[in-house]
Residue frames as qw, qx, qy, qz and C-alpha x, y, z in Angstrom:
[[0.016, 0.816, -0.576, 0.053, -21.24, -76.88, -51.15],
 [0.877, 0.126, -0.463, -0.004, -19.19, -80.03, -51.59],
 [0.845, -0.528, -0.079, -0.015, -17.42, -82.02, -48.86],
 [0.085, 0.912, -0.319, 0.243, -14.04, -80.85, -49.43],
 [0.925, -0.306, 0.186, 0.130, -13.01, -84.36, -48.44],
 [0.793, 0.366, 0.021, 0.486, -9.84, -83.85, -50.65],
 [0.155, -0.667, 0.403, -0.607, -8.54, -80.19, -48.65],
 [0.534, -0.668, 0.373, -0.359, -9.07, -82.21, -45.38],
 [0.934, 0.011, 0.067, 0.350, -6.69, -85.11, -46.39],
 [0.359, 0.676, -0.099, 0.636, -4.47, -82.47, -47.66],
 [0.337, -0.793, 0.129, -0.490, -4.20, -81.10, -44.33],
 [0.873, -0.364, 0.173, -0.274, -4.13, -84.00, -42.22],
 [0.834, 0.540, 0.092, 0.068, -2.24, -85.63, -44.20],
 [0.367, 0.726, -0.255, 0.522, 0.64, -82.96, -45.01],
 [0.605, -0.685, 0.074, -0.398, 0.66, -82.55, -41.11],
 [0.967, -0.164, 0.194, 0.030, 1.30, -86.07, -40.32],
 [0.847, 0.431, 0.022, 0.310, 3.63, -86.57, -43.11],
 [0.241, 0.683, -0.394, 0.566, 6.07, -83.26, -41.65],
 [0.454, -0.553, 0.582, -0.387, 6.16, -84.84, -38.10],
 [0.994, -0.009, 0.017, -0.104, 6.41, -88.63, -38.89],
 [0.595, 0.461, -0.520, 0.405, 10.50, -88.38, -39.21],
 [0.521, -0.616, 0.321, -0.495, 9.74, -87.70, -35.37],
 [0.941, -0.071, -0.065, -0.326, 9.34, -90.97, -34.95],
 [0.962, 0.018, -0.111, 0.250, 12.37, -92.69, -36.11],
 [0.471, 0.426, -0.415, 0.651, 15.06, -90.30, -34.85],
 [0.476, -0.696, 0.292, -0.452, 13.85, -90.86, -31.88],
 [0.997, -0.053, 0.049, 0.025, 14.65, -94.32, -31.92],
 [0.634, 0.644, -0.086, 0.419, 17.80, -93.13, -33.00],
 [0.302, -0.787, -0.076, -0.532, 18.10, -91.22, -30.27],
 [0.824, -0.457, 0.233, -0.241, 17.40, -93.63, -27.79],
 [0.923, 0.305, -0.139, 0.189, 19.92, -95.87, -29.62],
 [0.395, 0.450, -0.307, 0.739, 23.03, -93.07, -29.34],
 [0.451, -0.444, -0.611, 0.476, 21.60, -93.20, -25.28],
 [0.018, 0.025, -0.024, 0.999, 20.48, -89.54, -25.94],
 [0.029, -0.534, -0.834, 0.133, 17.26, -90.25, -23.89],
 [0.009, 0.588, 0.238, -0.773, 16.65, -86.48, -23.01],
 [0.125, 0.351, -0.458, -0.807, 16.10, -85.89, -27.00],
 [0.255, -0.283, -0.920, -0.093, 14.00, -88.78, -27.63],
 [0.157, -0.478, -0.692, 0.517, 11.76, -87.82, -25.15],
 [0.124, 0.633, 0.039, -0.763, 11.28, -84.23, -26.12],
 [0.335, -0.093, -0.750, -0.563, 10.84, -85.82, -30.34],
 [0.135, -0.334, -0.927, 0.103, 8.10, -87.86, -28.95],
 [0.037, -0.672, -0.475, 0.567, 6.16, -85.10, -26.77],
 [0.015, -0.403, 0.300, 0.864, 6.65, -82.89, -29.79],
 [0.233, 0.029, -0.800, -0.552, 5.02, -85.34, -32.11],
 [0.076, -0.480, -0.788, 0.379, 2.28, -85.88, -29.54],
 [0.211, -0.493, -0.019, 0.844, 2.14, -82.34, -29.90],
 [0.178, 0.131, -0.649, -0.728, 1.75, -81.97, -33.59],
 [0.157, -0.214, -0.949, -0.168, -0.46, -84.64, -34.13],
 [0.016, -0.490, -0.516, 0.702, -2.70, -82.74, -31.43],
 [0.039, 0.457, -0.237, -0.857, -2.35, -79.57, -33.30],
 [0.120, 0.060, -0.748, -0.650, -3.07, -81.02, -36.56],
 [0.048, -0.297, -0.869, -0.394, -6.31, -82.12, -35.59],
 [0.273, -0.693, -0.534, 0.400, -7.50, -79.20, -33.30],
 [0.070, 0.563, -0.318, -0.760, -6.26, -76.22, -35.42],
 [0.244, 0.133, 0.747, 0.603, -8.13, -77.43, -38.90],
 [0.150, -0.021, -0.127, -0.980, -9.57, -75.03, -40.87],
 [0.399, -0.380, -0.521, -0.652, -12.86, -76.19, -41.17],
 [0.415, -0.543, -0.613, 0.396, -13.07, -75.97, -37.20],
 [0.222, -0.562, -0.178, 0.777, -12.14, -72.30, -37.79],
 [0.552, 0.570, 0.450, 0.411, -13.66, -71.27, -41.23],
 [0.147, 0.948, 0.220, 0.176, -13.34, -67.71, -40.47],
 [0.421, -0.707, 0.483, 0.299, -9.17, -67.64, -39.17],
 [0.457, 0.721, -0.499, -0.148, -6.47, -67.42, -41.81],
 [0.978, -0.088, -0.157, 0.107, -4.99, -70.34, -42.38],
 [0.337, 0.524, -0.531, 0.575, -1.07, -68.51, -41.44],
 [0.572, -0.523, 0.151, -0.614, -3.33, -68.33, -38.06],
 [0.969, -0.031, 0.054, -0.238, -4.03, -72.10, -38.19],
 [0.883, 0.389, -0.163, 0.206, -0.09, -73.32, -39.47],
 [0.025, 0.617, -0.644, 0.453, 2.32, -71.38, -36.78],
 [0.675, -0.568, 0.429, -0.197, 1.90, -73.50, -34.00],
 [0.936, -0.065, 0.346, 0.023, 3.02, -76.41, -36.22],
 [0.557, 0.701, -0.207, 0.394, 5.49, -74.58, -38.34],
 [0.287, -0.776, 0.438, -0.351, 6.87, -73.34, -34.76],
 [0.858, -0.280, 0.401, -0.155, 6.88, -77.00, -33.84],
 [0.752, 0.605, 0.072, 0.252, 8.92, -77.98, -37.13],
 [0.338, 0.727, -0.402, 0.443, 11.48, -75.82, -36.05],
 [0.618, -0.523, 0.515, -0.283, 11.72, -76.93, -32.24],
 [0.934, 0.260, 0.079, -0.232, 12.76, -80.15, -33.76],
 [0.713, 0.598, -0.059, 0.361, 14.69, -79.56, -35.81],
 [0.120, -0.674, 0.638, -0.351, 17.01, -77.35, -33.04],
 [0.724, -0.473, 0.470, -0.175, 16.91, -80.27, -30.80],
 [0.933, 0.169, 0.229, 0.218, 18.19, -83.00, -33.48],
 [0.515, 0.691, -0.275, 0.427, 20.70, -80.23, -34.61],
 [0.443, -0.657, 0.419, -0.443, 21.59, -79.42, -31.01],
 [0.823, -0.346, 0.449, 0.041, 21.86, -83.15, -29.52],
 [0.706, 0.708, 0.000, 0.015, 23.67, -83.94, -33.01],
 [0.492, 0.616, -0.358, 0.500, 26.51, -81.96, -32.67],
 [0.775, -0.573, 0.202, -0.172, 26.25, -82.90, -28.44],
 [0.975, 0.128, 0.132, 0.125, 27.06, -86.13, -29.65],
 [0.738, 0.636, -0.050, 0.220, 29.99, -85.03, -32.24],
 [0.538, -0.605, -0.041, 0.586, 31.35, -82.70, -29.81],
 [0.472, 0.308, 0.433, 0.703, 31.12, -80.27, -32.37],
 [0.017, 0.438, 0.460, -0.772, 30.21, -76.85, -32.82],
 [0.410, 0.667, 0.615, -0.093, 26.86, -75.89, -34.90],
 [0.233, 0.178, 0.252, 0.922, 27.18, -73.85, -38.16],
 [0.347, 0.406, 0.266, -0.803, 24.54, -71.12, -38.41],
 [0.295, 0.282, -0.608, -0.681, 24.26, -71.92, -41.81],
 [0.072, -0.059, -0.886, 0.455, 22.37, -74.65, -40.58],
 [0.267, 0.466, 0.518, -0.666, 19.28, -72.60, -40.10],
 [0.162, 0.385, -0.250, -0.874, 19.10, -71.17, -43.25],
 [0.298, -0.170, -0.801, -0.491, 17.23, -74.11, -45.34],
 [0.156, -0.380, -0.863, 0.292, 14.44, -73.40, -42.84],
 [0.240, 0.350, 0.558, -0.713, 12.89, -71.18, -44.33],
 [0.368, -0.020, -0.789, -0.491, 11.75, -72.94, -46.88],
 [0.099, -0.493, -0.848, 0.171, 9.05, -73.96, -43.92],
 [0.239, 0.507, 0.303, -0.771, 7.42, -70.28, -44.01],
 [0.118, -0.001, 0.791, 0.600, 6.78, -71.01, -47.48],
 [0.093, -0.473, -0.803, -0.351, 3.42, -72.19, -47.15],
 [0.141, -0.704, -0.389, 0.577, 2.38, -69.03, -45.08],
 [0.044, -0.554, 0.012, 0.831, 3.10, -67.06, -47.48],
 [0.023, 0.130, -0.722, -0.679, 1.46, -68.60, -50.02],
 [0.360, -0.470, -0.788, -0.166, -1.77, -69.86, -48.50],
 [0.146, -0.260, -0.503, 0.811, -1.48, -67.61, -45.23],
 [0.135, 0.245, 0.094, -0.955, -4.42, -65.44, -46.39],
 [0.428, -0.137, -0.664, -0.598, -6.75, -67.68, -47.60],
 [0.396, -0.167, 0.690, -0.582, -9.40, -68.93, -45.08],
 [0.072, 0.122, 0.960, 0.242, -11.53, -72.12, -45.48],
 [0.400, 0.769, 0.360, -0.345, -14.89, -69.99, -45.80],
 [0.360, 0.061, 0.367, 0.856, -14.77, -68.60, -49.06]]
């Protein structure tokens, strides 16, 4: 069986790459003195990053990968409330619902991959 070195970039990788905006809107954050949001980006992306390398399939070959991708899809959306939430803090505004709706375009990959496991 081959090393599958190209799936575990893909993973890692994809991971990283959906929690790296973490980063600078916290800075952002911290800028618009909205420490309490900052803080909670940060600990999130700590978070992830965690996840991402302690949930990978080939630690679990025999757990769907939907199994393996909530905690960090779940974590994708905790985010995303808090930057929509301190956001419209800030504006003094009040939050559409509508808002939510391009999120679930993150369940996507559950339902496309969710049933595959890295044993084959």
């Amino acid at each position: 069986m081959s090393e599958r070195k190209g799936e575990k970039i893909g993973w890692i990788g994809g991971w990283i790459g959906s929690f790296i905006w973490l980063i600078p809107v916290s800075f952002v954050w911290l800028i618009h003195k909205q420490t309490a949001a900052a803080i909670i980006l940060m600990l999130i992306f700590v978070l992830a990053i965690t996840l991402t390398f302690q949930l990978t399939p080939w630690r679990y070959p025999k757990t769907y990968y939907y199994k393996l991708m909530l905690p960090n899809i779940l974590l994708i959306y905790i985010s995303a409330l808090v930057c929509i939430y301190f956001y419209y803090e800030l504006e003094n505004g009040k939050v559409s619902w509508f808002l939510f709706i391009w999120l679930i375009v993150f369940f996507t990959p559950i339902i496309t991959l969710g049933k595959r496991k890295w044993e084959m």
